[in-house]
C-alpha positions as CSV (number, residue, x, y, z in Angstrom):
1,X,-42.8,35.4,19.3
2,X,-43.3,36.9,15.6
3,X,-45.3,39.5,16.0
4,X,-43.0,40.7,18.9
5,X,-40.4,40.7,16.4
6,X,-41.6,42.2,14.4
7,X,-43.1,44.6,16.8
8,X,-39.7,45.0,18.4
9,X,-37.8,46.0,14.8
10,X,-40.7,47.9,13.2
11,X,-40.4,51.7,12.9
12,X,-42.8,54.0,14.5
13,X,-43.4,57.3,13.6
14,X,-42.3,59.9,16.5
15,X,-45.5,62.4,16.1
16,X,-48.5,60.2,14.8
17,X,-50.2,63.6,14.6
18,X,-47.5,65.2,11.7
19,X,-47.6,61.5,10.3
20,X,-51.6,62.3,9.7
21,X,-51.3,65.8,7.8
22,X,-47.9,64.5,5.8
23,X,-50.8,61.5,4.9
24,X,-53.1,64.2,3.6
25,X,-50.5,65.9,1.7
26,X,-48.8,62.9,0.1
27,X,-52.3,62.5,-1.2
28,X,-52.1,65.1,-3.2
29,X,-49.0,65.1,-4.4
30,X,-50.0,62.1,-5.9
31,X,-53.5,63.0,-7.0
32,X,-51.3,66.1,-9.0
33,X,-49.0,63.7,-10.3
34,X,-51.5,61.6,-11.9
35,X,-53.5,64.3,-13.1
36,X,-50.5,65.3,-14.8
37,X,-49.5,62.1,-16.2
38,X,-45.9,62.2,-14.9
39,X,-45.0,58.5,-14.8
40,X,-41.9,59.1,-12.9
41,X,-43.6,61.8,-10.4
42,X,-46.7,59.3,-10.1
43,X,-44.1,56.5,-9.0
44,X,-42.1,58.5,-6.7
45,X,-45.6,60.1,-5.1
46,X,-47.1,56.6,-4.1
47,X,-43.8,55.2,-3.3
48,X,-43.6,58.4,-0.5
49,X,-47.5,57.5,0.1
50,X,-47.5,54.2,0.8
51,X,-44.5,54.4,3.0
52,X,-46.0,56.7,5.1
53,X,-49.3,54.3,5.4
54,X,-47.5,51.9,6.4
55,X,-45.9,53.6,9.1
56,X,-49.7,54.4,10.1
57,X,-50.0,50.5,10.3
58,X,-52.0,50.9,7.0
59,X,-50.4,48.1,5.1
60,X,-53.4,47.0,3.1
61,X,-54.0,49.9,2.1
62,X,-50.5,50.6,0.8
63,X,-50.4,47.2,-0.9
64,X,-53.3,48.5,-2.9
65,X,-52.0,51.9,-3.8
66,X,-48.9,50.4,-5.2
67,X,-50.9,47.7,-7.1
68,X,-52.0,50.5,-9.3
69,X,-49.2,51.7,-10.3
70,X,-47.1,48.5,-10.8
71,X,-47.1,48.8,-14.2
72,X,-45.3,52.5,-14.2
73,X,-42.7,51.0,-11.2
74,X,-41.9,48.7,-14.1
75,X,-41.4,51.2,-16.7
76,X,-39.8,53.6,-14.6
77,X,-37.0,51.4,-13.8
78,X,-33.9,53.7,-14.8
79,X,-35.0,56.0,-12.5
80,X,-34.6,56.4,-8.4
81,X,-38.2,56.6,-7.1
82,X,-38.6,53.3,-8.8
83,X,-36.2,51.6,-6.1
84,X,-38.3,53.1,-3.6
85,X,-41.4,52.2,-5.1
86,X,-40.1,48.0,-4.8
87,X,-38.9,48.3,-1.2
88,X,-42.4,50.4,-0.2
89,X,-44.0,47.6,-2.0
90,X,-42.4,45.1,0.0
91,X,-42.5,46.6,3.2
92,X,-46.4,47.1,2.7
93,X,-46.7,43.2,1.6
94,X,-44.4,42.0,4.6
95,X,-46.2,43.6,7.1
96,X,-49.7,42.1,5.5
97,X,-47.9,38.6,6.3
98,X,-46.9,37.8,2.4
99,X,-43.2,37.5,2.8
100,X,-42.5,35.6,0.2
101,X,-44.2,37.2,-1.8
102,X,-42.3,40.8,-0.7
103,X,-39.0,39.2,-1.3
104,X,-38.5,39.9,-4.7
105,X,-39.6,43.2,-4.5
106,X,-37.1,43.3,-1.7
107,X,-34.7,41.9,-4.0
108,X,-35.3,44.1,-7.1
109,X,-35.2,47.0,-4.7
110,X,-31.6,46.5,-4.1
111,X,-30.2,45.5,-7.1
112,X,-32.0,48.8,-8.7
113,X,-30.5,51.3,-5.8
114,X,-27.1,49.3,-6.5
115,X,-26.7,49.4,-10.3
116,X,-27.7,53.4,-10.1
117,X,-25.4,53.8,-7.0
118,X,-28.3,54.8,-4.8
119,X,-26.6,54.2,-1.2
120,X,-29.2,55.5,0.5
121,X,-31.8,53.3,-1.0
122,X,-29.6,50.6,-0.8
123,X,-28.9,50.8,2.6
124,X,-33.2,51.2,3.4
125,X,-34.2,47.9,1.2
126,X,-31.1,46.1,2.7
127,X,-32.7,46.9,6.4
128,X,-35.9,46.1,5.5
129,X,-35.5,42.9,4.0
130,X,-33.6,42.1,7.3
131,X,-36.1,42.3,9.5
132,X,-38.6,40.7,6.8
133,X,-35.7,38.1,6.9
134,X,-35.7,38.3,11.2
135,X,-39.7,37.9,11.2
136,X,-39.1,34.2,9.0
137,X,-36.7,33.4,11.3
138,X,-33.9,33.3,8.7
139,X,-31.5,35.0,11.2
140,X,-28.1,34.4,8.8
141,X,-29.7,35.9,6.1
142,X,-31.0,38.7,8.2
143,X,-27.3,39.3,9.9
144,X,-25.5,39.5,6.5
145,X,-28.5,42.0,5.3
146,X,-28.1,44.1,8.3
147,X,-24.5,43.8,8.1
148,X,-24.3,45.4,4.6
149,X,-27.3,48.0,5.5
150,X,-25.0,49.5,8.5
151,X,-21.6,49.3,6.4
152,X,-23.1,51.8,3.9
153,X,-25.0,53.6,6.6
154,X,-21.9,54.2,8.2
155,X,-20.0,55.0,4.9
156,X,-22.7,57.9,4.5
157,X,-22.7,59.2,7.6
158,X,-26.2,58.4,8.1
159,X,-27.8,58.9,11.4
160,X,-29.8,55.8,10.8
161,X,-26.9,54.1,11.3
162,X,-27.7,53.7,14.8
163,X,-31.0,51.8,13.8
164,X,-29.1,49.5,12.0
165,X,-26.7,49.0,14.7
166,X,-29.9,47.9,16.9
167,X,-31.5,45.6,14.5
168,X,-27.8,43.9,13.8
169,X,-27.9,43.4,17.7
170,X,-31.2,41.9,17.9
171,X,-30.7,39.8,14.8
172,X,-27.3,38.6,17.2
173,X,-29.5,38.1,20.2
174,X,-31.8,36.1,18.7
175,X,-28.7,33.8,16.5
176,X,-27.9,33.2,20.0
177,X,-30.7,32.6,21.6
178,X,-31.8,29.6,18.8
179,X,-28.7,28.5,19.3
180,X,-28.5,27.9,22.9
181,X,-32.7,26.2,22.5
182,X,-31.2,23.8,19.7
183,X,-28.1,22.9,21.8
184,X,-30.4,22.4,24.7
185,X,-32.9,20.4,22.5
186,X,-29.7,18.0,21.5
187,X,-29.0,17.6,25.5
C-alpha cells in the first residue's frame, strides 16, 4: 500500500524524452558552475540537477550529487537556490526510503523559503513533505502540509494549485479510509 502511495502522489515528467536532454544540459550547467567556483550558481545548478534525476527515478543518484555540495547549501543559506537545494535533497532521500532522515531537510527547506518570502518554494517543500508525510502514514500531518501548500498556491495564482488540490484529496481519502478500518477494528 506504500509504494502505491507513493506511486499514486509522485510526479512524473510529461515527455521523459525532453526530461533526458534537460538531464544533459543541467549537467553542464553545473559542471560550468563549478569550474567557475560560483558557490551560489553551484547550489542552485545541482539543486535544478538533482530534481530533475529524481523525476527520472534517479534518487540515488541525486542523493549523491547533493552530498557534494552540502557544505556550500550550508553556506549559501541567505540565498534562494539554497531552499531548493534542502527540499531536492529531501525529495531525493525520501524517495531512497530515508524519511526520517529527509525531514529536516524538509523542514529547513521551509523555514528558509519562509523567512526570505519565497512563496513559491514554500509552497513546493510544503507539498513534498506532505506526501513524504502521506507515505509514513502520518495523514494529519500531511493534510495540514497540503493545506498550507494549496493556500499559497492559490494566493499565487499557481497552476499547481490543482496538484495540490489532488494530493489534499487523497490525503482526505485515505484520513477516511483508516478511520472507517480502526472503527471497524473496535467493532
Amino acid at each position: 500500500m506504500q509504494l502505491a502511495i507513493a506511486e499514486f502522489m509522485r510526479y512524473s515528467a510529461p515527455d521523459p524524452a525532453a526530461l533526458v536532454l534537460a538531464i544533459t544540459d543541467a549537467q553542464a550547467k553545473l559542471a560550468l558552475a563549478e569550474q567557475a567556483s560560483e558557490a551560489v550558481a553551484t547550489v542552485d545548478a545541482a539543486a535544478d540537477l538533482a530534481g530533475m534525476l529524481t523525476t527520472a527515478r534517479r534518487e540515488r543518484e541525486a542523493v549523491c550529487l547533493l552530498e557534494r555540495h552540502l557544505r556550500l547549501a550550508s553556506q549559501s543559506s541567505q540565498h534562494e537556490p539554497a531552499g531548493w537545494f534542502w527540499n531536492a535533497y529531501a525529495t531525493a532521500l525520501q524517495y531512497c526510503g530515508e524519511r526520517e532522515q529527509a525531514e529536516p531537510h524538509f523542514i529547513m527547506a521551509i523555514q528558509l523559503a519562509h523567512s526570505g518570502g519565497w512563496r513559491r518554494l514554500e509552497a513546493l517543500a510544503l507539498h513534498h513533505w506532505a506526501r513524504s508525510l502521506t507515505e509514513q502514514r502520518r495523514l494529519a500531518e500531511a493534510e495540514i502540509c497540503a493545506s498550507q501548500a494549496l493556500s499559497i498556491r492559490v494566493e499565487l495564482g499557481d497552476p499547481r494549485q490543482e496538484s495540490s488540490r489532488r494530493a489534499l484529496a487523497a490525503i482526505q481519502a485515505l484520513r477516511e479510509k483508516s478511520t472507517r478500518t480502526s472503527d471497524a477494528g473496535d467493532a
